[in-house]
Biopython code that builds the backbone (N, CA, C, O; Angstrom):
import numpy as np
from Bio.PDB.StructureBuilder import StructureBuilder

atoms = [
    (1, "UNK", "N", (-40.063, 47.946, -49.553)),
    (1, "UNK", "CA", (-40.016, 48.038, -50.989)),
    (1, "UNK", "C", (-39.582, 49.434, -51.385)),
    (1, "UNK", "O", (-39.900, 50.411, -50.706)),
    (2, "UNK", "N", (-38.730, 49.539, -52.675)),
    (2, "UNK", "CA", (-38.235, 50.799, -53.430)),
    (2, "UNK", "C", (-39.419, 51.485, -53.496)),
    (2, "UNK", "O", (-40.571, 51.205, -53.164)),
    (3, "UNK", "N", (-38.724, 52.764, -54.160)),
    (3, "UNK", "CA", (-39.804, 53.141, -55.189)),
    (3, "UNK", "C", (-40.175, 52.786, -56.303)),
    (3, "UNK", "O", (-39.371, 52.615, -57.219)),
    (4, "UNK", "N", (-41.955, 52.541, -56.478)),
    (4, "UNK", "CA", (-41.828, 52.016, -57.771)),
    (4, "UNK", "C", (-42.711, 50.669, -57.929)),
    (4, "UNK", "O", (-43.396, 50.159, -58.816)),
    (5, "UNK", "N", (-42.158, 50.219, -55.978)),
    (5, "UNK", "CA", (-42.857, 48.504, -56.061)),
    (5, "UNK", "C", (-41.169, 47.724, -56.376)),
    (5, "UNK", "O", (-41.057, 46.538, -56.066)),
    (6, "UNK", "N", (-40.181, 48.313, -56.864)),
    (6, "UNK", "CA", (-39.226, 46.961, -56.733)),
    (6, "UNK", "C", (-38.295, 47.272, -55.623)),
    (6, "UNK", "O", (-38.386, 48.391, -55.119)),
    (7, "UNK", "N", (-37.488, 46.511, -55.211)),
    (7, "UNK", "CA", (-37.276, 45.703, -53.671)),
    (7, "UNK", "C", (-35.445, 45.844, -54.622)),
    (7, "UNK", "O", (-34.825, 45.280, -55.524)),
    (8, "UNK", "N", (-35.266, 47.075, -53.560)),
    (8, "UNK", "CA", (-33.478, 47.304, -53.680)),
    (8, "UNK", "C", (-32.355, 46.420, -53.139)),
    (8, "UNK", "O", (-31.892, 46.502, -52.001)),
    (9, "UNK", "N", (-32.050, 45.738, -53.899)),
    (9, "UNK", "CA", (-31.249, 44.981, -53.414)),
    (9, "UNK", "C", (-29.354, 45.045, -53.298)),
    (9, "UNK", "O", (-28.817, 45.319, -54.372)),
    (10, "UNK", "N", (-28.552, 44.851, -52.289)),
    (10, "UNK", "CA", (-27.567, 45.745, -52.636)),
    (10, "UNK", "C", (-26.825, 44.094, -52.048)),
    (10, "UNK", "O", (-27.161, 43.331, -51.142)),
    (11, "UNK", "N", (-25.423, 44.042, -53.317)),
    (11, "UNK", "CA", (-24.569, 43.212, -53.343)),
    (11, "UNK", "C", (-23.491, 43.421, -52.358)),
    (11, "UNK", "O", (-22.741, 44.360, -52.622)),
    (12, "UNK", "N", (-23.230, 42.711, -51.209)),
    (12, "UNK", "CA", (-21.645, 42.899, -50.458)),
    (12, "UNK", "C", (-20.534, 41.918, -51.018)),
    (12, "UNK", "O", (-20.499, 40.691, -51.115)),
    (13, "UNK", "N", (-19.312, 43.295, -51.473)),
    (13, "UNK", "CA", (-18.271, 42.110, -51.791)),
    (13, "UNK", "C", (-17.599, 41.461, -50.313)),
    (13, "UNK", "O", (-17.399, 41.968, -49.210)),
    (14, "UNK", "N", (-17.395, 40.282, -50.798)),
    (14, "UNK", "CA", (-16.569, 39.792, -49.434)),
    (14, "UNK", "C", (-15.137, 40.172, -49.336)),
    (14, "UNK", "O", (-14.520, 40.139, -48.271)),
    (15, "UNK", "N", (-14.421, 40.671, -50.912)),
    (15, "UNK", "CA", (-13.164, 41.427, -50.315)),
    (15, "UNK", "C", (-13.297, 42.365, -49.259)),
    (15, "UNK", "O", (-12.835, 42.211, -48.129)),
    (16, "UNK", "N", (-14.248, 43.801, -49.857)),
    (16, "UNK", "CA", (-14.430, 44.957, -49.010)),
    (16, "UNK", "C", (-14.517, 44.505, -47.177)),
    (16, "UNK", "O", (-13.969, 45.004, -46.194)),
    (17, "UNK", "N", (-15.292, 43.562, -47.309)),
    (17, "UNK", "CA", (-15.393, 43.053, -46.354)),
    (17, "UNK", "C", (-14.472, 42.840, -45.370)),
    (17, "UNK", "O", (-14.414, 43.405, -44.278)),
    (18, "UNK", "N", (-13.642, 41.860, -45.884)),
    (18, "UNK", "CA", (-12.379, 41.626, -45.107)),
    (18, "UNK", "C", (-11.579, 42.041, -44.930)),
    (18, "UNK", "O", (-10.749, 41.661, -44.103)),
    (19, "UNK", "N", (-11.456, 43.602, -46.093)),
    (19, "UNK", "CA", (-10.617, 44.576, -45.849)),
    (19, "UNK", "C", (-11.042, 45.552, -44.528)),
    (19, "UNK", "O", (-10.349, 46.053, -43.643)),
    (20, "UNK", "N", (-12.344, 45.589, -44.771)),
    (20, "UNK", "CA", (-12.463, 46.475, -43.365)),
    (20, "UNK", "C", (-12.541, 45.913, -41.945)),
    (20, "UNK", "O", (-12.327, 46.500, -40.884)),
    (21, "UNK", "N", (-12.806, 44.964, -42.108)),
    (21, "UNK", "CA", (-12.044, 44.051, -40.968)),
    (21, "UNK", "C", (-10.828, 44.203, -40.253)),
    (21, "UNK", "O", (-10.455, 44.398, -39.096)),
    (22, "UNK", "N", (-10.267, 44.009, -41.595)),
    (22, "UNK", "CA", (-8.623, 43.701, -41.340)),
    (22, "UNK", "C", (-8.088, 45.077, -40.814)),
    (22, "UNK", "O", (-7.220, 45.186, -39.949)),
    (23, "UNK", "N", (-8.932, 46.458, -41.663)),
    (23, "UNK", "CA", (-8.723, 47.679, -41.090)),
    (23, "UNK", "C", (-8.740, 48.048, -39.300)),
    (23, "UNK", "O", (-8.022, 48.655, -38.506)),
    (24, "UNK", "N", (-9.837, 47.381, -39.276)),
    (24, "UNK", "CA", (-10.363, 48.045, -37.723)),
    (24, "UNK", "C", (-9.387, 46.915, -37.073)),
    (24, "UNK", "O", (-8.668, 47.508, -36.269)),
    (25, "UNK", "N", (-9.126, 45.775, -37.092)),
    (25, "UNK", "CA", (-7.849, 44.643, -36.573)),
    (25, "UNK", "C", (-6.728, 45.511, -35.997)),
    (25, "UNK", "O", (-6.214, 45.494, -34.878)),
    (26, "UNK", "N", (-6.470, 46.339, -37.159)),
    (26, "UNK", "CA", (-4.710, 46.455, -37.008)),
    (26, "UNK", "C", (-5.251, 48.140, -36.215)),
    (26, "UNK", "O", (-4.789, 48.528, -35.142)),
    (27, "UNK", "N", (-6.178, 48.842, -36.951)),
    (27, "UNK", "CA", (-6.452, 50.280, -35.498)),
    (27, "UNK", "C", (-6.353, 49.507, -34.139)),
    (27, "UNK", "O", (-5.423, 49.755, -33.371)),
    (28, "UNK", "N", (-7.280, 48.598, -33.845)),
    (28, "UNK", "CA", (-7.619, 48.242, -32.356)),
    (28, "UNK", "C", (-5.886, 47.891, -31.880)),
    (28, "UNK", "O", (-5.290, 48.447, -30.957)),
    (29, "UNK", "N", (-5.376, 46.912, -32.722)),
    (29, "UNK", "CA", (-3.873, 46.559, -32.209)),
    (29, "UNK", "C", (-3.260, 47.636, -31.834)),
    (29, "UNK", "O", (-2.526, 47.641, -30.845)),
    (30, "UNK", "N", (-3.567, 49.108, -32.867)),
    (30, "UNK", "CA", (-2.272, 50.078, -32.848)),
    (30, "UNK", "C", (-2.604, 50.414, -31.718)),
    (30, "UNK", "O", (-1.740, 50.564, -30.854)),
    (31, "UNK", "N", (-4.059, 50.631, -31.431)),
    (31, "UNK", "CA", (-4.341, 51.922, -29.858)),
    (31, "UNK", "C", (-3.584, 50.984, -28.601)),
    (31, "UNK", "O", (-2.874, 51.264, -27.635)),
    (32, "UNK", "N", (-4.313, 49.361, -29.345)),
    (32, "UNK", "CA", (-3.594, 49.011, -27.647)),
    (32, "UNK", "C", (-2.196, 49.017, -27.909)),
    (32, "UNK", "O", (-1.817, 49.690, -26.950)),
    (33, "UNK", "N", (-1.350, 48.781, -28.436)),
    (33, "UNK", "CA", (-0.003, 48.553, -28.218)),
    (33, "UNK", "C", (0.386, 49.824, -28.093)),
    (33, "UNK", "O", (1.474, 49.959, -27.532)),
    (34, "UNK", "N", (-0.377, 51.198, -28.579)),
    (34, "UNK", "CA", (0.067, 52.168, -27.976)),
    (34, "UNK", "C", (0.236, 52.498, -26.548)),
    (34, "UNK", "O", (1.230, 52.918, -25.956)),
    (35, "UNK", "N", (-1.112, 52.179, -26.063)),
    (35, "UNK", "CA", (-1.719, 52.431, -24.524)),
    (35, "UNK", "C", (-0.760, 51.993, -23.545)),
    (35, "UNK", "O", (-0.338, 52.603, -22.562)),
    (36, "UNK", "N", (-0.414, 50.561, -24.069)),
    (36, "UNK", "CA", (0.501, 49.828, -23.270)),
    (36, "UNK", "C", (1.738, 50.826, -22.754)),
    (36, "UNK", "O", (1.890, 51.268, -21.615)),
    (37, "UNK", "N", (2.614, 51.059, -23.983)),
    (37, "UNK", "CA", (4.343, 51.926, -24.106)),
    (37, "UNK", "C", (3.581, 52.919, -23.701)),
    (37, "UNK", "O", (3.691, 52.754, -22.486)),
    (38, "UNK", "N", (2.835, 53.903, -23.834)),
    (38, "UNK", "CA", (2.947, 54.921, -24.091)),
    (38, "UNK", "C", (2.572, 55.468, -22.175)),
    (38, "UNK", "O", (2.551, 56.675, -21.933)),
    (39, "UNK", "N", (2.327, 54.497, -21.081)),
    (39, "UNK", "CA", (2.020, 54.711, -19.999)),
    (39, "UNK", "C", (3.290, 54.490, -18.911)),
    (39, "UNK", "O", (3.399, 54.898, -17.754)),
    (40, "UNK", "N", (4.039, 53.834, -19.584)),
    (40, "UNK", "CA", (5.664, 53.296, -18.958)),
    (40, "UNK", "C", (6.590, 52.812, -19.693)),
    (40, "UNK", "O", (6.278, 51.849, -20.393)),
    (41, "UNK", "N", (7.434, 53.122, -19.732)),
    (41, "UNK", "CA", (8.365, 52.239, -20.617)),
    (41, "UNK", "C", (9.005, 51.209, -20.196)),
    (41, "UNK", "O", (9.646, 50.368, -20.826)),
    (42, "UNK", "N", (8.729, 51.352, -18.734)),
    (42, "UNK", "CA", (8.949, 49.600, -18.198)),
    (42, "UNK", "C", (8.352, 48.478, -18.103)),
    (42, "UNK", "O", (8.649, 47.425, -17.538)),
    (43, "UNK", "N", (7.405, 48.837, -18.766)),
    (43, "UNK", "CA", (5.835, 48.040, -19.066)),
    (43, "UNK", "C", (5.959, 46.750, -19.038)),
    (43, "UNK", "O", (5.073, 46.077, -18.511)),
    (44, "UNK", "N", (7.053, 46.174, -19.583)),
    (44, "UNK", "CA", (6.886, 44.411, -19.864)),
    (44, "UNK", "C", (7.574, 44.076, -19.049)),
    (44, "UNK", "O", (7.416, 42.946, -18.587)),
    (45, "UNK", "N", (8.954, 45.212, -18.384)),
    (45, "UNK", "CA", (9.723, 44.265, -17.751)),
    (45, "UNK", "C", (9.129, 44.407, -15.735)),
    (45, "UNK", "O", (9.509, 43.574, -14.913)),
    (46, "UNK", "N", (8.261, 45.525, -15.383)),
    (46, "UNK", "CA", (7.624, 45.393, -14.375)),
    (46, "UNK", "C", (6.505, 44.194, -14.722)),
    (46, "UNK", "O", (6.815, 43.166, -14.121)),
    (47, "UNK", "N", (5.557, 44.075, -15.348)),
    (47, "UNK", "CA", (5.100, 42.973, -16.163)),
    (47, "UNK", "C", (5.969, 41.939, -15.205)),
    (47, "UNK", "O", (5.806, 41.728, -14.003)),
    (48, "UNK", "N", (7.219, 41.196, -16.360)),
    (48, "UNK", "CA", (7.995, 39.947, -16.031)),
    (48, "UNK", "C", (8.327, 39.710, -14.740)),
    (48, "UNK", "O", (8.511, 38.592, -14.259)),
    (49, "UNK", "N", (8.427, 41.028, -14.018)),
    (49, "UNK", "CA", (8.619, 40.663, -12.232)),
    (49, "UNK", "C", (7.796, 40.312, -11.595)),
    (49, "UNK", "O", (8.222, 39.684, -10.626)),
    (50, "UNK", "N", (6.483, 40.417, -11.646)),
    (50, "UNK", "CA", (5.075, 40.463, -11.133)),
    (50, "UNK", "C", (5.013, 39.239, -11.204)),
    (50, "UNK", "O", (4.717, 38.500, -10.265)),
    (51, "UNK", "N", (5.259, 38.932, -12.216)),
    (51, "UNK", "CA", (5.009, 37.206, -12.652)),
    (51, "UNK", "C", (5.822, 36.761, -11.937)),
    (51, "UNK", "O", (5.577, 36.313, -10.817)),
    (52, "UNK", "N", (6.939, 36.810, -12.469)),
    (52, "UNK", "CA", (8.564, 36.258, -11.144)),
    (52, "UNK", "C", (7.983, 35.958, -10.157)),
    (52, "UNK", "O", (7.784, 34.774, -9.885)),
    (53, "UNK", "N", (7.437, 37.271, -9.133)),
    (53, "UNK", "CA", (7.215, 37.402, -7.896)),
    (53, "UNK", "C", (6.154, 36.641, -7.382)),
    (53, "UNK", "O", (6.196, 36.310, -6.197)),
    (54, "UNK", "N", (4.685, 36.129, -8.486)),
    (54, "UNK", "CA", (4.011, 35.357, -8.340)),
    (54, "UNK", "C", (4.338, 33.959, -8.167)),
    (54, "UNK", "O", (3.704, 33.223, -7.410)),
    (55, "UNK", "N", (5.538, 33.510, -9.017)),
    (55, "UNK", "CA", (5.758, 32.044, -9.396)),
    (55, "UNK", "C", (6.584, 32.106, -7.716)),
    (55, "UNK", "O", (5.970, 31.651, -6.751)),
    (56, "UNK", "N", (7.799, 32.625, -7.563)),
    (56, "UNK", "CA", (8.175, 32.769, -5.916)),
    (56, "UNK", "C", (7.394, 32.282, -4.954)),
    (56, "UNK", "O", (7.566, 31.357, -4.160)),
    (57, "UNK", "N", (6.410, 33.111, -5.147)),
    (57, "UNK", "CA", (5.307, 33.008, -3.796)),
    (57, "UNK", "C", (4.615, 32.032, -3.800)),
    (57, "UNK", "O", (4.216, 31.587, -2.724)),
    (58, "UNK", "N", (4.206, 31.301, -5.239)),
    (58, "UNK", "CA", (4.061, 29.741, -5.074)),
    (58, "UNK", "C", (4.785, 28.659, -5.048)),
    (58, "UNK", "O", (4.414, 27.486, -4.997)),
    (59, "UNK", "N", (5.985, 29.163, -5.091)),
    (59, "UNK", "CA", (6.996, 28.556, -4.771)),
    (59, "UNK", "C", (7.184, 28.155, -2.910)),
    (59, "UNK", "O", (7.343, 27.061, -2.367)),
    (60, "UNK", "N", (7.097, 29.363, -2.396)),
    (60, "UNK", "CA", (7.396, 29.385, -0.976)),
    (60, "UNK", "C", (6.480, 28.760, -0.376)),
    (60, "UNK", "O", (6.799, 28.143, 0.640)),
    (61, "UNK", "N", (4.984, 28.736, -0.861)),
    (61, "UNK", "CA", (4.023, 28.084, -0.335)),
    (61, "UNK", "C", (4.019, 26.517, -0.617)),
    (61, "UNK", "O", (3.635, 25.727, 0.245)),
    (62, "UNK", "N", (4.472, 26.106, -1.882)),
    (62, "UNK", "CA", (4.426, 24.808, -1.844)),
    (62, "UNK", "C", (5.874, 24.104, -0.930)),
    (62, "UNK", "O", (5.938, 22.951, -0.503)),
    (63, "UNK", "N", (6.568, 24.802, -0.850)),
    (63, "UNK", "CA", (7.798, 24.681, 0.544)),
    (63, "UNK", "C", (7.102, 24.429, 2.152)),
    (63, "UNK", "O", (7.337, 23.541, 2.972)),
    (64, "UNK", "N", (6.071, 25.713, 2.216)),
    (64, "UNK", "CA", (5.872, 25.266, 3.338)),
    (64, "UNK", "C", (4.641, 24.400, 3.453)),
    (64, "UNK", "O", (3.940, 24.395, 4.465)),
    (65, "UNK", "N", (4.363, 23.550, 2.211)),
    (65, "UNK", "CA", (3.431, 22.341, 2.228)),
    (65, "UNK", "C", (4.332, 21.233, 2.831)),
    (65, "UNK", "O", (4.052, 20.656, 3.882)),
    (66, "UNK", "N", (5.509, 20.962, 2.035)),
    (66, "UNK", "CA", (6.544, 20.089, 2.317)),
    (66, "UNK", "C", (7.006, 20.440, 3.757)),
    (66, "UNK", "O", (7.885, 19.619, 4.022)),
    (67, "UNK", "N", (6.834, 21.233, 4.757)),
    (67, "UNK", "CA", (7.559, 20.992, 5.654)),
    (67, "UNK", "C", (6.357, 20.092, 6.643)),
    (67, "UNK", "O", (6.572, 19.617, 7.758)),
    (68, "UNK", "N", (5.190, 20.038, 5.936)),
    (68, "UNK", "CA", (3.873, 19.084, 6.769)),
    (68, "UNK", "C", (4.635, 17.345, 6.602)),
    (68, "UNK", "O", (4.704, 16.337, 7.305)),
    (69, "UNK", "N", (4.873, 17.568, 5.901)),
    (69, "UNK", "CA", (5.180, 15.329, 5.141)),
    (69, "UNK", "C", (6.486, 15.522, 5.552)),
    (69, "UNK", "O", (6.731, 14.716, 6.450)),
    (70, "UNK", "N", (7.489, 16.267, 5.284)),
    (70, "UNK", "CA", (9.086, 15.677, 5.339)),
    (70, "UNK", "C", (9.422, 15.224, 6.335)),
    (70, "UNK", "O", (8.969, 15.405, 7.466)),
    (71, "UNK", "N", (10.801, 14.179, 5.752)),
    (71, "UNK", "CA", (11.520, 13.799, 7.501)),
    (71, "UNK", "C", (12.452, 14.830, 7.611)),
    (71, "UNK", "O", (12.902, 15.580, 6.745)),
    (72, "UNK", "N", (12.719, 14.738, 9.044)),
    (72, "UNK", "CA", (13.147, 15.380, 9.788)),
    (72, "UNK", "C", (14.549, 15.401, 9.070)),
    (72, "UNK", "O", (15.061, 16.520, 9.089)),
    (73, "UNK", "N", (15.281, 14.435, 8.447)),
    (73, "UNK", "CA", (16.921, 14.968, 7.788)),
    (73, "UNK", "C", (16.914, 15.681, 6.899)),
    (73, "UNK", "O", (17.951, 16.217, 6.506)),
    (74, "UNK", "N", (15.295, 15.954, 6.129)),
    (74, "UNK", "CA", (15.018, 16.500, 5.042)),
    (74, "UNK", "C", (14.633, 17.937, 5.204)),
    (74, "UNK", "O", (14.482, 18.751, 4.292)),
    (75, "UNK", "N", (14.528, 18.090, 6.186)),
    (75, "UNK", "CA", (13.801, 19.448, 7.112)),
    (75, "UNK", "C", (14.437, 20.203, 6.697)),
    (75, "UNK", "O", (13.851, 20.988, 5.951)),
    (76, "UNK", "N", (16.222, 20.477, 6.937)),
    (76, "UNK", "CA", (16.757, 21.208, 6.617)),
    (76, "UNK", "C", (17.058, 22.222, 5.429)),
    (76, "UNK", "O", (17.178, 23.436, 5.261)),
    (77, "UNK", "N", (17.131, 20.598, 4.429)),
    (77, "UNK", "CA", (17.256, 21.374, 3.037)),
    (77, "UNK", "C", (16.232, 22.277, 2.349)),
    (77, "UNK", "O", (16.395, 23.038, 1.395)),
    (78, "UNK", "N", (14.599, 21.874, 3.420)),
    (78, "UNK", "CA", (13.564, 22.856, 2.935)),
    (78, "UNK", "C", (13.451, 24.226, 3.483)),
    (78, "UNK", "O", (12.729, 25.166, 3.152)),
    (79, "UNK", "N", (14.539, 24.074, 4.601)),
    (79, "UNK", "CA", (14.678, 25.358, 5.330)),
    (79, "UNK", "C", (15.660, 26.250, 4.413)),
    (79, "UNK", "O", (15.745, 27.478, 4.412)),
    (80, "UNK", "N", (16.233, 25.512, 3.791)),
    (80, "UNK", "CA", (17.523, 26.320, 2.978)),
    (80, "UNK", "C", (16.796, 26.560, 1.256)),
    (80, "UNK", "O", (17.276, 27.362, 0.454)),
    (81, "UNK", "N", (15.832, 25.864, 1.025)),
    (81, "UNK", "CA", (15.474, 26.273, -0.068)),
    (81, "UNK", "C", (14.464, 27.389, 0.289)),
    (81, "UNK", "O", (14.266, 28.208, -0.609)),
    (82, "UNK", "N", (13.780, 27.561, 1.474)),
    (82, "UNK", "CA", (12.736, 28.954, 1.852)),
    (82, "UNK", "C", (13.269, 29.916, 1.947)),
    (82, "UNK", "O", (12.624, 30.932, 1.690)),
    (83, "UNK", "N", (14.555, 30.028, 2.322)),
    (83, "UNK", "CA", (15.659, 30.936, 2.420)),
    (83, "UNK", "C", (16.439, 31.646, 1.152)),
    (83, "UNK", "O", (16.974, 32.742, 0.984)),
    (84, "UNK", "N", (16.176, 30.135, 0.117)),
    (84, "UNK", "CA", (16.761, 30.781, -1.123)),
    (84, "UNK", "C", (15.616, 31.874, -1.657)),
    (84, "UNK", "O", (15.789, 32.991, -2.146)),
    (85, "UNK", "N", (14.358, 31.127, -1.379)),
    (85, "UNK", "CA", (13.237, 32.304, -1.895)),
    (85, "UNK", "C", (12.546, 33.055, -1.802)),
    (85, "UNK", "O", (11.839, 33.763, -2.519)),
    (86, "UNK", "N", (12.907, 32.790, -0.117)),
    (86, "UNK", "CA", (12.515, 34.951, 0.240)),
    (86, "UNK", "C", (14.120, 35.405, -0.489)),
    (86, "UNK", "O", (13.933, 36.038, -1.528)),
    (87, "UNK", "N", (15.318, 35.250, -0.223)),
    (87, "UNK", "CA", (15.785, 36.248, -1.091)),
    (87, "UNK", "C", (15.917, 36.811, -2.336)),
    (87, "UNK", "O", (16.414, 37.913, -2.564)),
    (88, "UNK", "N", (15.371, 35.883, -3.304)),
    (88, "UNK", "CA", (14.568, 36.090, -4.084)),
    (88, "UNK", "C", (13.394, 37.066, -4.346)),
    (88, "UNK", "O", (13.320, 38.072, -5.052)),
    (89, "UNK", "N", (12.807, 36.654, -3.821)),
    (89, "UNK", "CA", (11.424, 37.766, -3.026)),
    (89, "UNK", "C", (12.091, 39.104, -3.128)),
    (89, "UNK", "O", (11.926, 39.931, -4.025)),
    (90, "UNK", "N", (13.068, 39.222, -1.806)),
    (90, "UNK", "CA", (13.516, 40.121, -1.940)),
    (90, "UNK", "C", (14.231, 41.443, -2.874)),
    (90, "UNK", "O", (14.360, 42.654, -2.692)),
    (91, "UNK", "N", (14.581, 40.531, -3.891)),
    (91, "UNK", "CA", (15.681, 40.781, -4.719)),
    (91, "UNK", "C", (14.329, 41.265, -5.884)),
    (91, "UNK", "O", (14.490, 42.404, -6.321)),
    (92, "UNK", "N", (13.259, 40.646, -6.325)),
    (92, "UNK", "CA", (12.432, 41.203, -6.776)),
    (92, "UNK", "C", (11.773, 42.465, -6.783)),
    (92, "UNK", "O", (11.824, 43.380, -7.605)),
    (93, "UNK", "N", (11.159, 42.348, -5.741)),
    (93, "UNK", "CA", (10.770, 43.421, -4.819)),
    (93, "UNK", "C", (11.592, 44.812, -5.045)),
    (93, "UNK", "O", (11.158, 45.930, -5.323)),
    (94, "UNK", "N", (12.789, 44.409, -4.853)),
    (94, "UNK", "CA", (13.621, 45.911, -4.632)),
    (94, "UNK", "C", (13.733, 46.354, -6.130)),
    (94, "UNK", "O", (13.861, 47.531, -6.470)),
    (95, "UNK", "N", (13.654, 45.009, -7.221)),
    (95, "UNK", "CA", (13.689, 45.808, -8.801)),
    (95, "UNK", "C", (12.443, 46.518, -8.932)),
    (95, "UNK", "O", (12.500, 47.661, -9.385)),
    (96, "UNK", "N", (10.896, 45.845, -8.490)),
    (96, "UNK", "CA", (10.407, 46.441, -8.543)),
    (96, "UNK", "C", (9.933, 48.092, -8.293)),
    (96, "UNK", "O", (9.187, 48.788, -8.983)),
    (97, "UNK", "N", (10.691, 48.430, -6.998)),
    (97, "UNK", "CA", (10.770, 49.571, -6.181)),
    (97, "UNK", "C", (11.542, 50.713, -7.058)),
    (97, "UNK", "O", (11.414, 51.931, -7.184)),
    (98, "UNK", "N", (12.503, 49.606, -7.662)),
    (98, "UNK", "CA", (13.895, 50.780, -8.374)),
    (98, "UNK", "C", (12.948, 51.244, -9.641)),
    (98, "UNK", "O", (13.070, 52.355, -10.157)),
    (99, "UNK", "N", (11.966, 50.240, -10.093)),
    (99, "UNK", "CA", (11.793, 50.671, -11.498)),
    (99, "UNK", "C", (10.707, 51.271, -11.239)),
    (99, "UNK", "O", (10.248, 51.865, -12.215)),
    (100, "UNK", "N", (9.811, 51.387, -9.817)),
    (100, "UNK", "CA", (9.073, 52.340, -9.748)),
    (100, "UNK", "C", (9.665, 54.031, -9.498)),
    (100, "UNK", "O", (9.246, 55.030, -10.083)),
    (101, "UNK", "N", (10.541, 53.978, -8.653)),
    (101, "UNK", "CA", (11.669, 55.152, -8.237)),
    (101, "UNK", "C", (11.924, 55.831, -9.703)),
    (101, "UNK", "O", (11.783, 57.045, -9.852)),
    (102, "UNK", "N", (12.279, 55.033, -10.693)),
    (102, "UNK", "CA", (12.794, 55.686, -12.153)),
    (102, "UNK", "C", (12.120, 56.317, -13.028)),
    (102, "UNK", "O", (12.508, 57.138, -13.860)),
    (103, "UNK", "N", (10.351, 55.626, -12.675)),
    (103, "UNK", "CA", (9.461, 56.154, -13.310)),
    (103, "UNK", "C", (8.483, 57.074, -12.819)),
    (103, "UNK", "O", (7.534, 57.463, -13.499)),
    (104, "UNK", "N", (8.718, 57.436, -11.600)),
    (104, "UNK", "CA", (8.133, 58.284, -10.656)),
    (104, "UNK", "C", (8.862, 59.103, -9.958)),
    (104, "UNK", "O", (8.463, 59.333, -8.816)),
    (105, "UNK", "N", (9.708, 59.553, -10.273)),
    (105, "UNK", "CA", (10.985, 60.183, -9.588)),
    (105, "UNK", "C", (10.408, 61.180, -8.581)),
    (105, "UNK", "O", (11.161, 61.848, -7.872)),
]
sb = StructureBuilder()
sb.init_structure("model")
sb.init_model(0)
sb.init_chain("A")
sb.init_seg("    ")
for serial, (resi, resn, name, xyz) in enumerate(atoms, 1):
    if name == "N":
        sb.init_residue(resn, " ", resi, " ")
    sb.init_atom(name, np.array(xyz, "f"), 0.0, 1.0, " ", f" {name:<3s}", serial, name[0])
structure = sb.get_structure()
């Protein structure tokens, strides 16, 4: 209780409200989208390789699931598609390396 004996009661607008919300929203966005750029500038596209390089590698593995079931005329073409994706692999890999080289000189 106030002083007095009466019981202070305090009104919240729900604009203010949602304005400061919306305030601290778009700070938290700015720091992170800062944090992100502001540590590499290759940020999304080392990012997009990682991924690449992930989807590859489940790629190659579900290849060498298929070489358990296939027939034998079929053998081949799974040998030539494992082949397409280690070089792949490869070809990843080395962007990755270059875009570490550029940013770490």
């Amino acid at each position: 209780m106030g002083v007095g004996g009466h019981l202070h009661q305090r009104t919240i607008d729900t604009t203010d409200l949602n304005t400061c919300m919306l305030v601290r929203v778009l700070i938290i966005y700015i720091i992170l989208t800062f944090t992100a750029v502001a540590f590499h500038e290759n940020t999304f596209a080392v990012f997009e390789l990682k991924e690449e390089l992930q989807i590859r590698i489940m790629n190659l593995w579900e290849l060498f699931q298929q070489l358990e079931y296939v027939d034998p005329h079929q053998r081949a073409i799974v040998y030539e598609e494992i082949q397409h994706i280690r070089e792949e692999i490869q070809r990843i890999i080395d962007e990755l390396i270059q875009h570490d080289h550029t940013q770490h000189p």
